[in-house]
N, C-alpha and C positions, 0 to 999 in steps of 0.2 A: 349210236353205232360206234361213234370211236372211242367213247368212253369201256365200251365191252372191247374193242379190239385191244387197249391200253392192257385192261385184267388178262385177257388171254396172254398176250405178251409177256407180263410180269409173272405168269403162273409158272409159263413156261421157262423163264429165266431162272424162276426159284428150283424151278427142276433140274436145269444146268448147273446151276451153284448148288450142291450138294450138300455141304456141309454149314454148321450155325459159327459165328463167331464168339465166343464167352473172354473178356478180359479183367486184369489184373492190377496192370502198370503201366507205366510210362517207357518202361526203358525196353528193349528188345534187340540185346546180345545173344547171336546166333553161335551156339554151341555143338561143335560136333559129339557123335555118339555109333559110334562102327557098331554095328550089332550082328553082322552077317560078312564074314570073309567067302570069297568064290573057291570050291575044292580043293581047285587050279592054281592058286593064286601063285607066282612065282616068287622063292624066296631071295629078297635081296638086303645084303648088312651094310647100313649106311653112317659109317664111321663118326663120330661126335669130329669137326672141324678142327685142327689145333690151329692157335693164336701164339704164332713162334717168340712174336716180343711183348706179348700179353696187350694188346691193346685190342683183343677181340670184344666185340656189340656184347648188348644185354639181349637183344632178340638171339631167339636159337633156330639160326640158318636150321640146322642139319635137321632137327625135331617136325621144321613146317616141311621140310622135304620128304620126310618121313611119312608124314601124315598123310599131306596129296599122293602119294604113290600108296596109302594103302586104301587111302578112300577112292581110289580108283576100283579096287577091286583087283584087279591084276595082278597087286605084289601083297605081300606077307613081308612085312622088314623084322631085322631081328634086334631085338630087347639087346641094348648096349650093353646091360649089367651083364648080359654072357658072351660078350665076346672077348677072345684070349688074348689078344692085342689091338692098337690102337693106332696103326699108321697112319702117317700123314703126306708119304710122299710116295712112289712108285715103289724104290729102294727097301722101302718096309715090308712090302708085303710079301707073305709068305703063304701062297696060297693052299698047302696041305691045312693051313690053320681054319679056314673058311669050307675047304671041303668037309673037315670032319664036323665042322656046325650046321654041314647040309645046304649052304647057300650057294645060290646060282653065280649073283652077282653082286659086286663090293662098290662102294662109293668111299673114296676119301680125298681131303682135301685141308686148304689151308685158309685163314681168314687174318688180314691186319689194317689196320689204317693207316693210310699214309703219313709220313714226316711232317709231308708242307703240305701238300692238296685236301688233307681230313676228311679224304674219300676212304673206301671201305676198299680195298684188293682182293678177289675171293680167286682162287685157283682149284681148282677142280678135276678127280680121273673116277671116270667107269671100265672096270676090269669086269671081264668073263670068266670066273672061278672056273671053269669046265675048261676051257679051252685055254685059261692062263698068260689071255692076251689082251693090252687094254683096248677099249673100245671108242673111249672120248677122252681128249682135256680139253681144258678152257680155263682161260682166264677171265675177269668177270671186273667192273669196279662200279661203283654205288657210291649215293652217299648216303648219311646214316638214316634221314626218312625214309627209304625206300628200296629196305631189306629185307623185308617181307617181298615185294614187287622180284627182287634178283630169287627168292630161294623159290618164286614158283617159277622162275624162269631155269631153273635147274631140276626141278622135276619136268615142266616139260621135255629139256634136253634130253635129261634123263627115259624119259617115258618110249619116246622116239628111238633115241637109239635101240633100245631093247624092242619094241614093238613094231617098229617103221611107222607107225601113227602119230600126228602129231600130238603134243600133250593138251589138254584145255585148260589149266592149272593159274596161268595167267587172264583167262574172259573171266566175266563178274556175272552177278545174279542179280536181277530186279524183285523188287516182290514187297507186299503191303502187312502193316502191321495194324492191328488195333487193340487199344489198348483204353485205361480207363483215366481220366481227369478229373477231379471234381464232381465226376459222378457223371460227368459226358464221355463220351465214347470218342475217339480221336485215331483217327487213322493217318497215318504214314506212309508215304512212298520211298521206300528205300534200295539203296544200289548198295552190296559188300561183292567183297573179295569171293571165289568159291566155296572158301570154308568159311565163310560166315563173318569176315573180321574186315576191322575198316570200314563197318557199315557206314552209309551217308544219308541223310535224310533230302530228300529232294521236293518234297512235298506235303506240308501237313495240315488236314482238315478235320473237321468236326461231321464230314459228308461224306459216303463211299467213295473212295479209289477200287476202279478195277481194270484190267488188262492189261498191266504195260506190256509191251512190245518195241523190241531194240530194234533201231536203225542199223541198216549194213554195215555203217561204217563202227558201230558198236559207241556214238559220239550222243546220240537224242535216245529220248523214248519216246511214245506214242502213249498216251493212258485216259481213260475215262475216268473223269470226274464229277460229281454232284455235286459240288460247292455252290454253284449259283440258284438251285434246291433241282434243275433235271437235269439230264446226261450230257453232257459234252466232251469233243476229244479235241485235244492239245497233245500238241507236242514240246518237248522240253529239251532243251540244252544240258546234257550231265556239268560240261564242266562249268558255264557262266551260271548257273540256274533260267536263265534267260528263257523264255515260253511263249507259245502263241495259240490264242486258241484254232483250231480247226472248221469245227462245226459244231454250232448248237443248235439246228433244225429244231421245232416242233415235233415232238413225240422221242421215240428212242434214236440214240448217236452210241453207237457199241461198236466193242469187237474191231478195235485197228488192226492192222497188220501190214508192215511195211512190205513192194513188194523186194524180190532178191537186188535190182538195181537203185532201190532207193528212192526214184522216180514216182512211186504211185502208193495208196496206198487201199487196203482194202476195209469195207466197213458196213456196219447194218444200219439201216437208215428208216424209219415207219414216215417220213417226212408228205410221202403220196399214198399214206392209208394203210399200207401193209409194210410189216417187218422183211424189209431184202438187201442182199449185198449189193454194193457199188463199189465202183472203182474211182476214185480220185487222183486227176490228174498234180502230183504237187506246184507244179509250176503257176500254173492258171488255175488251182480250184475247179476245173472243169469236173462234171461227174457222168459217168457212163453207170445206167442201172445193168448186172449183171443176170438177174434172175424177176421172173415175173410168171408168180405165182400164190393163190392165196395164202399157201402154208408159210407158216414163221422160218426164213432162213437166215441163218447167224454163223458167229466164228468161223469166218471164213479163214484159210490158209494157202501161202502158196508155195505150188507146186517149185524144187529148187534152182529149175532151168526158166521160171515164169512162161509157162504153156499150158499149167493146169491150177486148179485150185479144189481142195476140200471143201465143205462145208456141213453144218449142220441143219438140217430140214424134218417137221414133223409133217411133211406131205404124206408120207404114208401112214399115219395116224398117229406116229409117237415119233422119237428124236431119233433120226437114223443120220449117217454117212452118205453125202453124195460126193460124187467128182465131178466137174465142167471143165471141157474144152473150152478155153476163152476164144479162139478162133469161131469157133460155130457155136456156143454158147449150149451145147446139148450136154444137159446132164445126165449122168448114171448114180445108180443104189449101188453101195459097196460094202454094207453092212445089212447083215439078216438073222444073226443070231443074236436072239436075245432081245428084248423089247425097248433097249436104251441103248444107244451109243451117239456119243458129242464126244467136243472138242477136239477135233481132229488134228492132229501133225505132222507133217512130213519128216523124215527123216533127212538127212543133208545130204547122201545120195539117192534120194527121191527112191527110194525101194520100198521102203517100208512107212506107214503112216502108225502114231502112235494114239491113242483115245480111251474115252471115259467107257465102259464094259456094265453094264449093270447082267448079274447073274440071280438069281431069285433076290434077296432081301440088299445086297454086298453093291458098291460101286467099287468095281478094280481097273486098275491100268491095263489095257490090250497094244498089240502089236498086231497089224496087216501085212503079209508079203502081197504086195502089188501084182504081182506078177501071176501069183497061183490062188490067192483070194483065203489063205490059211493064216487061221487067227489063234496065236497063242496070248494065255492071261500070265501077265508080270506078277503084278501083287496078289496079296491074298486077306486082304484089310477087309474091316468093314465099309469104309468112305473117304477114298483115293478119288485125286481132282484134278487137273489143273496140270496136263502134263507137259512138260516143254525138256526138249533134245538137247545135249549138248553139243557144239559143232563139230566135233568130230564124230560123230554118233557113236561114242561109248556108251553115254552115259545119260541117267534121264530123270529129272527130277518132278515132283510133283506135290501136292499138299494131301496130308492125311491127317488124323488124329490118334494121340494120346491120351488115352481118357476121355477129361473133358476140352483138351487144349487143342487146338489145331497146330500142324507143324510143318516143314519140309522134309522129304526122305529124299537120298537120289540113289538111285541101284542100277547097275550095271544092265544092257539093254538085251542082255541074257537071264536078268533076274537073278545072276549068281552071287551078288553083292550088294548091300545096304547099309546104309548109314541115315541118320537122322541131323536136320539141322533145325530144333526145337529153338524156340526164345527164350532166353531166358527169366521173362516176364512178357505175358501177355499173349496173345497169338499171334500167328505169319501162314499168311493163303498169296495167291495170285501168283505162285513163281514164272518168271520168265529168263532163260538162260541166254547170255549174249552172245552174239559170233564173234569171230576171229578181231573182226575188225581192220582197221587199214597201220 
């Protein structure tokens, strides 16, 4: 009897994980690839930096600012080779010159390193070409590791002011790579920068890694791992590497999910016969079973005030969307179209839930309005996966395929915007987007 419950389990997880993994290499440099600007996109010219006593970096501030504001979706920046001048200070600018290149809004600025402290000084203005008035400066200093870190700290500013939203340019991406060794297959847990760069390795085995999931404070992950040969979840320190494991129950240990205060965390457990969510106390290891029910339920998520939680359940014959009140533990069905919907997400003002969609042959990205039960489809792929929000909920990333590669895209949570972050050897599935953090 457990042995058939184990297969049931595993069929149904093979139906969750949608996609194969095929690898290459060893290495897995995440490369951006814009493929899809939004209509809308607002145009803005974001001046090359001048270095007044030439001691400016070899990194190029203004290019990474560039790039986060177009992989936003949002903006359209304009190609430096056409613009008519090159200010670097207030006094320079002549804004009939920006009007007639049809831009909204101008960024320039200045970059040097200090005399005696070998810090970086970056000074910084955003102007209103429309209205001809500036909108931000700032002054900024660095040192020279950690100028990549200041120029996303400048598209956020940047983003904000123009948007009133805050920018997500500075939170990082988790997510697993695999790749080939010696003819083994080796997978990776790795943490970069948004756009892919600064990858870190945090974890590598020769055993699946799946689901990381970031701690509040944006400091641990949460991940399942099969190194010891069945499922276990630990948690891991980003910055010590330092780890512990959590649980390695008998049977399956899936699906973490911290919950919004940190305090608990959410998990599927078969440790009493059947696949269900719990709740874990972190303090005490205490467990509270959430659901109790024959059906397989997994990927749990919660709600972003912690009073509700998603989940995924084939109680009704196949993988649908439930919600439970954790107060009164009574679930509801929130998904009816279509014979497949998992992995559900909250959006980060609990409005909208985002999820796996299957439509005749196609696995695509969906969106729920909460509120009025209307489902529109993001993507338009064949085998889209694995979706996780950015904390501001612009933006939302997920795994798909190229060809035979597996990769990341993240597109705007209007679908008006896409970008790809492919490896540059190998495959990358499991993405998980960090919050804000403290």
């Amino acid at each position: 009897m457990i042995a058939g419950l184990m297969m049931r389990i595993i069929r149904f997880l093979v139906v969750l994980c949608s996609f194969s993994l095929l690898a290459q290499s060893a290495r897995a440099e995440l490369l951006i690839h814009i493929t899809k600007a939004a209509s809308d996109a607002i145009p803005i010219a974001i001046v090359p930096f001048a270095s007044p006593n030439g001691t400016g970096p070899n990194e190029d501030l203004t290019q990474i600012v560039r790039d986060d504001l177009d992989m936003s979706g949002n903006f359209k920046s304009l190609d430096p080779s056409r613009m008519l001048s090159l200010p670097s200070q207030g006094s320079q600018v002549y804004y009939r010159d920006w009007r007639l290149l049809g831009q909204r809004y101008l960024v320039i600025g200045q970059i040097q390193r200090g005399a005696t402290d070998q810090n970086y000084h970056v000074q910084y203005e955003l102007f209103d070409v429309t209205q001809q008035k500036q909108m931000l400066k700032s002054n900024l200093t660095t040192t020279a590791n950690n100028l990549r870190s200041l120029a996303h700290v400048i598209s956020d500013q940047v983003y904000k002011a123009i948007t009133g939203v805050r920018g997500a340019f500075s939170t990082r991406l988790a997510f697993v790579t695999l790749d080939k060794e010696g003819g083994k297959s080796v997978y990776r847990l790795q943490v970069s920068d948004v756009d892919g760069q600064r990858a870190q390795v945090l974890l590598k085995s020769t055993q699946p890694i799946l689901s990381p999931d970031w701690s509040p404070d944006a400091k641990k992950l949460a991940y399942v791992s099969f190194e010891t040969g069945q499922p276990a979840i630990y948690i891991q320190d980003i910055a010590t590497g330092k780890r512990q494991k959590l649980t390695d129950f008998q049977g399956l240990n899936s699906a973490p999910a911290w919950s919004p205060d940190g305090k608990d965390m959410l998990m599927t457990l078969s440790k009493d016969g059947n696949a269900e969510i719990y709740e874990m106390d972190l303090a005490n290891r205490q467990l509270t079973r959430l659901t109790h029910h024959w059906a397989i339920d997994t990927e749990a998520n919660w709600a972003p005030d912690g009073r509700q939680i998603v989940f995924t359940s084939d109680r009704s014959g196949g993988p649908q969307i439930y919600q439970m009140d954790l107060r009164t533990q009574d679930a509801k069905r929130l998904t009816f179209g279509g014979p497949y919907n998992a992995s559900p997400r909250y959006s980060p003002d609990g409005k909208y839930i985002y999820y796996v969609h299957r439509d005749g042959g196609n696995f695509n990205i969906a969106k729920m309005n909460l509120s009025t039960g209307e489902q529109t489809i993001l993507t338009h792929t064949d085998l889209d996966d694995s979706p996780s929000v950015a904390p501001n909920g612009r933006m939302l990333i997920y795994c798909t395929h190229q060809g035979t590669k597996s990769v990341l895209s993240v597109i705007s949570v209007d679908g008006g915007s896409k970008y790809f972050l492919p490896a540059k050897f190998g495959d990358v599935r499991e993405p998980a987007w960090s919050p804000f953090g403290s």
